[in-house]
C-alpha positions in Angstrom: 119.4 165.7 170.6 115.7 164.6 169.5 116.5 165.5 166.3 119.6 163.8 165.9 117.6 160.7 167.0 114.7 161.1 164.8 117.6 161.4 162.3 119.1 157.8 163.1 115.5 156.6 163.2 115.1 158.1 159.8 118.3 156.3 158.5 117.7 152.6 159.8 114.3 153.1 158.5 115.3 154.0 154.9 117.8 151.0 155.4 115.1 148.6 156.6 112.7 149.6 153.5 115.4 149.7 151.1 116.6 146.1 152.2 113.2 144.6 152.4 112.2 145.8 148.7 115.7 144.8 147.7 114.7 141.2 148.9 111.4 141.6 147.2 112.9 142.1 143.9 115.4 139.3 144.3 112.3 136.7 145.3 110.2 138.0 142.2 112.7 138.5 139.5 113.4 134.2 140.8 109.7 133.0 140.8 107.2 131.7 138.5 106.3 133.7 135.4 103.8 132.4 132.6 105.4 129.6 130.6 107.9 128.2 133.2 108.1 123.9 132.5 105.3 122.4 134.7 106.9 118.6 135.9 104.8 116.6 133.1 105.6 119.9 130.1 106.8 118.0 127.1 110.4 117.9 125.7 110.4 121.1 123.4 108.3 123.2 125.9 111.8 124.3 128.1 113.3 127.7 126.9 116.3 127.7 125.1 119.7 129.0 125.5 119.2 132.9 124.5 118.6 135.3 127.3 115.7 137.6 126.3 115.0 141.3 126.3 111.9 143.4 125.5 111.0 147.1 124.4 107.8 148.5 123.5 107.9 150.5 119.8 105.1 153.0 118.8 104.4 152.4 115.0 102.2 154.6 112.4 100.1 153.0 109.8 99.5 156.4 107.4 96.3 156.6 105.0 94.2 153.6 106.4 90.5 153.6 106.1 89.0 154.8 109.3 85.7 152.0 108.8 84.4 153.4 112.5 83.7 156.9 110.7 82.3 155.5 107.6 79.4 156.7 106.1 77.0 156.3 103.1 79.2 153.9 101.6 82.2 156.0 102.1 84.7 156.0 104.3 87.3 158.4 105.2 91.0 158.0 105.6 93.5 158.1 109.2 96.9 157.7 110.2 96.9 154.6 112.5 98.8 154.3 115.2 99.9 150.8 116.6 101.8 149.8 119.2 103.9 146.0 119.3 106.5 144.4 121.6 109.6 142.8 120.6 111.2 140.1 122.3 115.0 139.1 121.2 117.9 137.7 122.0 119.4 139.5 124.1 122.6 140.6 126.2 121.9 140.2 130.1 124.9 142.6 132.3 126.3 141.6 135.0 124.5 142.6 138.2 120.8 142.8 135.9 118.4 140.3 136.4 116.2 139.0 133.2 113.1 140.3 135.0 110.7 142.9 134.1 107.0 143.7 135.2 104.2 143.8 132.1 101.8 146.4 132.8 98.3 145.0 131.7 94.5 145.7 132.1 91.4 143.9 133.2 88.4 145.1 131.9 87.0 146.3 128.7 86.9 150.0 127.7 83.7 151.9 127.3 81.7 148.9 129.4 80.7 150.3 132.3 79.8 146.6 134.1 83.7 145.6 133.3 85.8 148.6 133.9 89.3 149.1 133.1 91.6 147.6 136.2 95.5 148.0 135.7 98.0 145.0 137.1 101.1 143.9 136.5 102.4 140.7 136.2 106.2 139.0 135.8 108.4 137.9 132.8 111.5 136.9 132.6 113.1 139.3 130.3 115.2 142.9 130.8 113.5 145.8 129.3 115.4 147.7 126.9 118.4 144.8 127.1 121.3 145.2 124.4 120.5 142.6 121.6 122.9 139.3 121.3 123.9 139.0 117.7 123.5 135.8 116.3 125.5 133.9 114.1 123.0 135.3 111.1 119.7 137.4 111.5 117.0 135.9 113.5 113.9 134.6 112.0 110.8 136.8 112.3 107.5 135.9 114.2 104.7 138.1 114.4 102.0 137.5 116.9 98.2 138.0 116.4 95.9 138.2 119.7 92.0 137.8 119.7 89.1 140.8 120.4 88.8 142.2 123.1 92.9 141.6 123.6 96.2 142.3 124.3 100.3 142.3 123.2 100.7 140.8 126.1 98.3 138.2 126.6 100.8 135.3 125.2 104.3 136.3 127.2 104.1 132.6 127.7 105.0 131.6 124.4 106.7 135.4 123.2 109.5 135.0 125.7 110.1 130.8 124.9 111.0 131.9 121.2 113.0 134.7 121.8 115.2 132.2 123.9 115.1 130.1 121.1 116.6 132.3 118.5 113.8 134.3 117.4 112.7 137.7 117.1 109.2 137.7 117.9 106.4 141.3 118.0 103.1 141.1 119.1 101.1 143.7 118.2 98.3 145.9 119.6 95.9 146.0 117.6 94.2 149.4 117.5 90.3 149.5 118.8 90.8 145.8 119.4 92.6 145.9 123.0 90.9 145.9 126.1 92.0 149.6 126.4 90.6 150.6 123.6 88.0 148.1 122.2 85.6 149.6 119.4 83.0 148.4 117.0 83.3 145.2 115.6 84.4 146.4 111.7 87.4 147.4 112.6 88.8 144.4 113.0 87.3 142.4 110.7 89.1 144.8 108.3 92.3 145.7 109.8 93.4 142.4 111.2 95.8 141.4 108.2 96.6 144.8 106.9 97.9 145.4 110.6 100.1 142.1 110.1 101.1 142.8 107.1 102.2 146.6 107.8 104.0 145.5 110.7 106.1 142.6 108.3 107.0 145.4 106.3 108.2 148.0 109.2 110.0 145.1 111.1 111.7 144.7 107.1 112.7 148.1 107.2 114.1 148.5 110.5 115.8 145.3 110.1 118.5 147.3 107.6 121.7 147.7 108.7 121.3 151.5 108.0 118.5 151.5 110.1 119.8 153.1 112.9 117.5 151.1 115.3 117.9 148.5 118.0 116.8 145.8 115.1 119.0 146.9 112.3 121.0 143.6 111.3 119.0 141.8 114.3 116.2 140.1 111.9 115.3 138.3 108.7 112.1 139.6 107.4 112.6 137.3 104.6 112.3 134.4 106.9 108.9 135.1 108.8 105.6 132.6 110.5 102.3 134.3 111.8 100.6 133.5 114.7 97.7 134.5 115.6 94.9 133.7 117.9 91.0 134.1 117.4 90.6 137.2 115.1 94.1 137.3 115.1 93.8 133.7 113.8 91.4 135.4 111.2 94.0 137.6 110.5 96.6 135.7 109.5 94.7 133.1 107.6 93.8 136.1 104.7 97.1 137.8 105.3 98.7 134.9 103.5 96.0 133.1 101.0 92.7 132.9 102.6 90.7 135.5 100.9 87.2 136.5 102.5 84.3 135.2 100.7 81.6 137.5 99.1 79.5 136.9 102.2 82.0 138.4 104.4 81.7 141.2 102.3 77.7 141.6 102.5 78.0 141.1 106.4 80.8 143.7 106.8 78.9 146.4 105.0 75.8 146.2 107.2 77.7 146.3 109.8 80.1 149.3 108.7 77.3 151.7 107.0 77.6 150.3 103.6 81.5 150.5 103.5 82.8 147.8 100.9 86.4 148.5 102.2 86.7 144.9 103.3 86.4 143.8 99.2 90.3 144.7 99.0 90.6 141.5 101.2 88.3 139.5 99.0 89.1 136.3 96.9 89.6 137.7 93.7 90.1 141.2 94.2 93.3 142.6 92.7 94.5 144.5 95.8 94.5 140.8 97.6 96.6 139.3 94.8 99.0 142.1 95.0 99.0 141.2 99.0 100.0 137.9 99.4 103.8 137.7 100.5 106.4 135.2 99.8 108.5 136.4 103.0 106.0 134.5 105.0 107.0 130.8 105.4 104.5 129.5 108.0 101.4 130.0 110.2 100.4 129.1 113.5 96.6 129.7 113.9 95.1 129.4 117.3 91.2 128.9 117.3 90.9 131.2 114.2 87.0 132.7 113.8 85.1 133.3 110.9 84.0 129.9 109.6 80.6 129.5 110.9 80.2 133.0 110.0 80.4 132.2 106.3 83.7 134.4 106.3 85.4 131.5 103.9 84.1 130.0 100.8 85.6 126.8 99.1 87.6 129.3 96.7 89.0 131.2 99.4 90.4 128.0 101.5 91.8 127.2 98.6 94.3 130.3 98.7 96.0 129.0 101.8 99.4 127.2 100.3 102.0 127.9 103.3 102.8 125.1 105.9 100.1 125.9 108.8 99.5 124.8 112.1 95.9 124.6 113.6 95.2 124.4 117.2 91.9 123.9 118.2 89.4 123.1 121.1 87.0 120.1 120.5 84.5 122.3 122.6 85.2 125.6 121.0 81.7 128.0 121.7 83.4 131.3 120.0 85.0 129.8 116.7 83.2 126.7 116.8 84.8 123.3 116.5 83.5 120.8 113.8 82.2 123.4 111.5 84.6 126.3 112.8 87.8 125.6 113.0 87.9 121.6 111.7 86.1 122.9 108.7 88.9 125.7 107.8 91.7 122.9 108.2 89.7 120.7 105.8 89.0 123.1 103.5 93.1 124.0 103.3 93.1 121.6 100.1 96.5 122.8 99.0 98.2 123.8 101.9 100.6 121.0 104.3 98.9 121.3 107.4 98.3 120.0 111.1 95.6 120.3 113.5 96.4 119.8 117.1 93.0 119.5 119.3 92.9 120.0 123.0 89.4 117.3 123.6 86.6 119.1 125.7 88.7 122.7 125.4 86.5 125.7 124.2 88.0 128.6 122.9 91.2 129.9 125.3 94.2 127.6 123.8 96.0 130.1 123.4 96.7 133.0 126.3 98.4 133.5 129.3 96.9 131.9 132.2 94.3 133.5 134.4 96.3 136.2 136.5 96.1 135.9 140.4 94.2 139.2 140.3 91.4 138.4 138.7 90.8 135.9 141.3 89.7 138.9 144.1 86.1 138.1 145.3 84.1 140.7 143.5 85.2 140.9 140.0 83.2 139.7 137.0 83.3 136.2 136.5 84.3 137.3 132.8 87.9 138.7 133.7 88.8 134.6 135.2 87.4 133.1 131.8 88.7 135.2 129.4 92.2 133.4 129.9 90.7 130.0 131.7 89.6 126.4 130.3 86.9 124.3 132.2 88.6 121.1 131.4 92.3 122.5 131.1 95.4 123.9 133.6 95.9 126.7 131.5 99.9 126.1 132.3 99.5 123.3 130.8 98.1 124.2 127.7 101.0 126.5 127.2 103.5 124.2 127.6 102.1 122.3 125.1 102.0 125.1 122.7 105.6 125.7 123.4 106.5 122.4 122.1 104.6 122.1 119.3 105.3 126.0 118.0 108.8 125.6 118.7 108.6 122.1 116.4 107.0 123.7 113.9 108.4 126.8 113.8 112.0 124.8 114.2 111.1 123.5 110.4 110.0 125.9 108.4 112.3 128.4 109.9 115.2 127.0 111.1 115.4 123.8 109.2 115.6 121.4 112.0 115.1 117.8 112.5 111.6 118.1 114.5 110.0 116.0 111.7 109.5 113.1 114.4 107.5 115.3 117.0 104.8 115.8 114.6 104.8 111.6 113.6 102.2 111.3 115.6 98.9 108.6 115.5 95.7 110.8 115.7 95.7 110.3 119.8 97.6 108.4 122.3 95.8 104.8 122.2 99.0 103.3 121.0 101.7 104.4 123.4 102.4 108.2 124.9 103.2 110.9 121.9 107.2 111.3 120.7 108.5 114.2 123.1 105.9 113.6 126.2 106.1 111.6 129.0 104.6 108.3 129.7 100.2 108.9 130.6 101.4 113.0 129.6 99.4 112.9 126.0 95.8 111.8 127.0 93.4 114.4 126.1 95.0 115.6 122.6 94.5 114.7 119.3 97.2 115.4 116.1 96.1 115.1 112.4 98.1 115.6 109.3 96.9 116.5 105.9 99.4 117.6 102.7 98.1 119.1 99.1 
C-alpha cells in the first residue's frame, strides 16, 4: 500500500514538474530577446517576414601561419580551426517554437581576476530548422566581432537579417574569443584572412552539389562585411584598406620579428591578389587601428566599396576624431556614410548587457563590455537595424532605401526620414562619394 502511494506521489509529481517547465518554456520562447522593437525603434528596425533558424558549423583553415609560435623572424605553419553560426531563412513546423537558448561566456580566458562564467541567453530562432528557399539564393553577410569577443555577441542584428532575407555567419575568431583569448598578433593578422576564408567556404558549400544545409541556399557572389572593432579592422583590409608600413614595424615587435602581416600590406602582391569582387558592401562598427598608425593615406585610398561607418563621438578604444572620423575621411574613393551616436564610446555595436552580469560581485568589466554611459543599449540596436537593413537593402537587394539615408547632418531641421517625431536627437549622418 505505501508503495503504491509513494508511486501516485511519484506520478503527480513528475506531472507537476513536467507541466511547470512546460509553462516555463512557453513564457521564454514568448519574451523579450535582444533586438525586439523598443516603442520609439525606427521604421526599418522591425524584423521581417522570414522565420529564422540557426546551426553552429566547425570550419578548418589548413596551412595558416601560427604568429603565437613565431620565432626569430620565422614563423611556423597550423591548421586553424574556426567555428561560425549561420542564421537563414528558415522553415518553422508546426508545434516548434522559433526559440533557442545561446550558450555564451563571461569572462576572459587565462585572466584569473575575470574567470570564464557560462550563461545562456534567448533568441528567437529554431536550432537546426529546415531552410525556406527563396525565390533566388540569399545574399551573404558575414559578421566580424571585436577582441576579446564572441559569434554571438550581435544576435540582435544576426537574427533581424535572416528575417529579412539574408543568410548571415558570424564567426569565431580563433584566440580572439573570450574562451580562448591569446596574444594580441594574432588578430591583428588573422582578422581578414579569417573573413575572407570563411567567404570562400560559405562559396563552396553554397553549390548545389554540396551536399550541405546551404547548398543552393546563398549567393556568395552577392556578399557585405560587417564587422565590429578588430573586426571592423578586419573588414576594412579584407576589401581595399591595406595596412601601412607602420603596421608592419609594430606587428613584428610584437610577434618576435615575424613580417607575416606584410602579405596584408599596401603594395604587397599577395594583398592585390586578395581583394574580391564578390564583396559589394561594408558595415564597419567602430573599426580600430587609426590612431595606431595602422592606415597611411595610400592604404585609405584602397577602400572603393560602398561602406557604412558607425561611430561613437566619445569612442576611448578606436578613438573618435582621429580614429574612426579620420578612416571615413581618408576613404577618398569609396561612397560612404558615417552614422555617429554623440557622447557614445566604443560599444555601438553588441548585444546589450545580459541580466547576469548584473549579480552583485562580478567585475564591473563584464556590465561595460556590452554597455554605453550615455545610451540604452536597446536602443542603439534598433538603430543599427535600420540603418544596416537600409544599407544592406541597396547594395544587396536593390531597393528603394535611398531616402533613409537623405538625411541633414542631425535633426535641427525636423525628426530623420523613418523615425518618429523628438526619436533622432543624439545622432549625426554624413555622406561623402569618390
Amino acid at each position: 500500500m505505501q508503495s503504491s502511494v509513494r508511486l501516485v506521489r511519484v506520478l503527480l509529481m513528475t506531472l507537476f514538474v513536467g507541466a511547470a517547465l512546460s509553462g516555463q518554456a512557453q513564457e521564454n520562447k514568448d519574451s523579450f530577446v535582444f533586438g525586439d522593437p523598443l516603442p520609439d525603434a525606427p521604421e526599418l528596425a522591425a524584423r521581417g517576414t522570414s522565420k529564422v533558424g540557426v546551426r553552429t558549423l566547425k570550419l578548418t583553415h589548413p596551412g595558416q601561419m601560427d604568429v603565437l609560435h613565431a620565432k626569430d623572424g620565422k614563423t611556423p605553419l597550423y591548421d586553424r580551426p574556426l567555428t561560425v553560426e549561420i542564421w537563414y531563412p528558415a522553415r518553422i513546423p508546426a508545434g516548434k517554437a522559433e526559440f533557442t537558448q545561446y550558450d555564451e561566456v563571461m569572462g576572459v580566458a587565462n585572466d584569473p581576476k575575470r574567470p570564464l562564467i557560462p550563461y545562456t541567453f534567448a533568441g528567437r530562432a529554431l536550432r537546426d530548422a529546415e531552410p525556406e528557399p527563396g525565390q533566388g539564393a540569399y545574399p551573404l553577410v558575414i559578421v566580424s566581432h571585436g577582441y576579446p569577443g564572441s559569434r554571438l555577441m550581435f544576435t540582435y542584428l544576426t537574427e533581424n537579417l535572416a528575417s529579412k532575407g539574408y543568410v548571415v555567419v558570424s564567426i569565431d575568431h580563433t584566440e580572439s574569443t573570450y574562451r580562448d583569448a591569446a596574444a594580441f598578433p594574432s588578430t591583428l593578422l588573422n582578422r581578414a584572412l579569417d573573413e575572407l576564408f570563411v567567404l570562400n567556404e560559405m562559396d563552396r558549400l553554397s553549390k548545389k552539389d554540396s551536399k550541405s544545409f546551404l547548398a543552393g541556399l546563398l549567393d556568395a557572389n552577392n556578399t557585405a562585411l560587417v564587422g565590429y572593432s578588430m573586426g571592423g579592422y578586419g573588414v576594412l583590409n579584407a576589401t581595399g584598406a591595406g595596412y601601412s608600413e607602420q603596421a608592419g614595424k609594430l606587428f613584428g615587435q610584437m610577434a618576435s620579428g615575424s613580417t607575416a602581416l606584410q602579405v596584408r600590406s599596401t603594395g604587397a602582391p599577395e594583398y592585390k591578389a586578395s581583394q574580391d569582387s564578390r564583396i559589394k558592401a561594408v558595415v564597419a562598427f567602430a573599426p580600430w587601428g587609426m590612431e595606431r598608425g595602422v592606415w597611411d593615406a595610400n592604404g585609405l585610398a584602397g577602400l572603393t566599396r560602398p561602406t557604412l561607418f558607425v561611430a561613437g563621438s566619445k569612442d576611448d578604444v578606436s578613438g573618435y576624431e582621429k580614429g574612426i572620423k579620420a578612416i571615413y575621411d581618408g576613404a577618398v574613393n569609396a561612397d560612404r556614410y558615417m552614422l555617429t551616436y554623440v557622447n557614445a564610446r566604443h560599444n555601438v555595436a553588441p548585444n546589450p548587457p545580459p541580466t547576469e552580469s548584473l549579480k552583485p560581485g562580478l567585475p564591473f568589466g563584464e556590465y561595460m563590455r556590452y554597455a554605453e554611459p550615455a545610451w540604452n543599449e536597446r536602443r542603439i540596436n534598433n538603430i543599427n537595424q535600420h540603418f544596416v537593413t537600409a544599407f544592406l537593402g541597396i547594395h544587396l537587394k536593390g531597393l528603394d532605401y535611398g531616402k533613409y539615408f537623405d538625411l541633414k547632418e542631425n535633426d535641427a531641421d525636423g525628426p530623420w526620414t523613418g523615425f518618429k517625431p523628438r526619436t533622432s536627437v543624439g545622432l549625426e549622418m554624413r555622406h561623402a562619394k569618390p
